[in-house]
N, C-alpha and C positions, 0 to 999 in steps of 0.2 A: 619772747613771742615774735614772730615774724611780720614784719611789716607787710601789709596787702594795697595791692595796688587793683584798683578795676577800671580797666580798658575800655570804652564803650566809643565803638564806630561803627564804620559801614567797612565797604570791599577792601579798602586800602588797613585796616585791619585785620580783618579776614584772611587777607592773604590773596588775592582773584588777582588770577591771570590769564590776560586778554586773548583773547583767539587761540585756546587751549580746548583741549575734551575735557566733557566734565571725569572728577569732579575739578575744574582746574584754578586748585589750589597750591598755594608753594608751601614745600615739605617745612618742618618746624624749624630746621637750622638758615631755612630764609626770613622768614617773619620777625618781624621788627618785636613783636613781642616776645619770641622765645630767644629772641638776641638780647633785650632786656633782658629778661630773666638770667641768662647769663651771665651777661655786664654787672648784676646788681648781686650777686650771688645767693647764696643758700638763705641768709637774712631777711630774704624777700620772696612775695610770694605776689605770682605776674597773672591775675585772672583777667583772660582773655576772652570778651563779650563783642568781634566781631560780626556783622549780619550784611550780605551784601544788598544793596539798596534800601537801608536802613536812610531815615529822613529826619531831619534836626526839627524842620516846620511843614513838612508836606502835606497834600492834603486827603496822603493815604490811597492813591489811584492803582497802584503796581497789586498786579495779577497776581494771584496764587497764595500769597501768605503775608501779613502782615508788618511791615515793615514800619511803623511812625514808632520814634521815639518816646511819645508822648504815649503812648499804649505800654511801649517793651521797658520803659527805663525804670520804674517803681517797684514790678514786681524784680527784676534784675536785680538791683541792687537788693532790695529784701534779700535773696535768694545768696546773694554772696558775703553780706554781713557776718563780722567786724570789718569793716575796709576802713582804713587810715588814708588813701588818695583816691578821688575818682577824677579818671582823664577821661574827657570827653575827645572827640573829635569826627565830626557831621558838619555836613553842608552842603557837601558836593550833591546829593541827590535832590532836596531840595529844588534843584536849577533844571530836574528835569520837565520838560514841554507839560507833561500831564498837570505838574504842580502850579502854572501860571503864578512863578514867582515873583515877588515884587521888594523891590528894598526894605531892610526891617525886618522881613521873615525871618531869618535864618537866626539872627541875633535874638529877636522874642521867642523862636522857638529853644536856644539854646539858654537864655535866662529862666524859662521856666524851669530847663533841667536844673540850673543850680537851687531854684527856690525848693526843688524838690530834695535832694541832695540836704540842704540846710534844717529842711523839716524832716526828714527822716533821721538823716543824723547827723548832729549840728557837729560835733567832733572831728569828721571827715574833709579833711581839705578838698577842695572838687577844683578840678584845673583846666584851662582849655588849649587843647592847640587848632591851630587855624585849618582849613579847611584847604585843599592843593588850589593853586590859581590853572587854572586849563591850560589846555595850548588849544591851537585854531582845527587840529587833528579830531579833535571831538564832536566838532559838527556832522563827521563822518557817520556818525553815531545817532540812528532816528530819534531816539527818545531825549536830544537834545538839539538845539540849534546854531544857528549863528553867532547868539545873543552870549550861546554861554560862558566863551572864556572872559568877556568884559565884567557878565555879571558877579564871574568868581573874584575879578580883582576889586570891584564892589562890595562884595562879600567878605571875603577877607578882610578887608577895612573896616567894615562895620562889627565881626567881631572880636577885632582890637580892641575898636572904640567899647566895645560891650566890656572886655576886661579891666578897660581902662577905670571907668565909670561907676565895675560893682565893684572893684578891686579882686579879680579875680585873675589869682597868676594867669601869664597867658604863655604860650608857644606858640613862635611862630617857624610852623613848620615851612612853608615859603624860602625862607633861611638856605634851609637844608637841603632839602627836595629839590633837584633840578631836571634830571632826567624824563622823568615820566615813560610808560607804555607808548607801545604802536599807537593806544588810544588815545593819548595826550591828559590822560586821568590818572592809571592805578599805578604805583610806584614798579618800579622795578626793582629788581633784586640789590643794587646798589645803592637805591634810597631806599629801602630796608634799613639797610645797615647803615645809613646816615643819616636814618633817625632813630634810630637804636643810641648809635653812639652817641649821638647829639641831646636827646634826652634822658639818658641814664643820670648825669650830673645836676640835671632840671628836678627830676625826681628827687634825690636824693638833699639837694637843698630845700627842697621841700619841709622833709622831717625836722628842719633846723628849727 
């Protein structure tokens, strides 16, 4: 039987790329998930649960369709059952202006995804990787401010500190991820692929 892994992010899953026409998506041979899938081969099976402006702890403001975790991540995983890992990775939206974040958000919002995870199915390893630290490029960006490359690198610590605490493997995608977008948020094509490669190995020690 094939080992199942489910993905659960925001745009940096997705694939979103920044000052592009819609739909402006990168094709599957960019995506850190179908580069997983790759890396990990026929053994594995890579379900990919990208949403852009999906939110770890927000408080659900963004126009047009629902985006909080806390809504999308229950029936999602029902929906993709047997899964043997779920990767999370949220946070970066959270820090948007509309969500008047505050420290601790993002962390409780991503603890609850695990207790959720645990009680649906306690067999399921659930993993975190960290959330991109910004660059100062993103204040460019209205639905954010000043505030947010500081609050990501606050963020990203805290959850660390959350992996550390529930024992919850962590990834720190920070590591890997250097480049970012014009935006100074969504990865580009080359952290793609260096987190593809970088977590294929994280996955697979996993199963051990």
């Amino acid at each position: 039987m094939k080992k199942r892994i489910l993905c659960f992010g925001d745009s940096n899953t997705w694939g979103y790329i920044p000052d592009s026409p819609p739909i402006p998506r990168y094709n599957e041979d960019i995506r850190w998930t179908a580069r997983l899938q790759n890396l990990l081969g026929s053994d594995w099976q890579v379900l990919d649960f990208g949403l852009c402006g999906c939110e770890a702890s927000g408080k659900d403001k963004l126009v047009g369709f629902t985006a909080s975790a806390k809504t999308l991540f229950a029936p999602v995983l029902f929906a993709s059952l047997p899964v043997d890992i779920v990767l999370i990775m949220l946070g970066t939206n959270d820090l948007n202006c509309l969500n008047d974040w505050k420290p601790g958000d993002t962390a409780t919002g991503l603890k609850s995804l695990v207790d959720t995870v645990r009680a649906i199915s306690p067999k399921t390893r659930v993993a975190i990787a960290s959330p991109v630290i910004l660059k100062d490029k993103i204040a460019q960006d209205p639905k954010f401010d000043e505030t947010a490359p500081e609050n990501s690198r606050l963020q990203a610590k805290e959850v660390a500190e959350l992996c550390v605490r529930e024992k919850i493997p962590f990834f720190d995608t920070n590591e890997f991820v250097h480049e970012l977008s014009i935006d100074g948020c969504h990865f580009t094509p080359q952290d793609h692929k260096a987190f593809a490669e970088s977590i294929a190995p994280f996955m697979q020690n996993l199963m051990f």
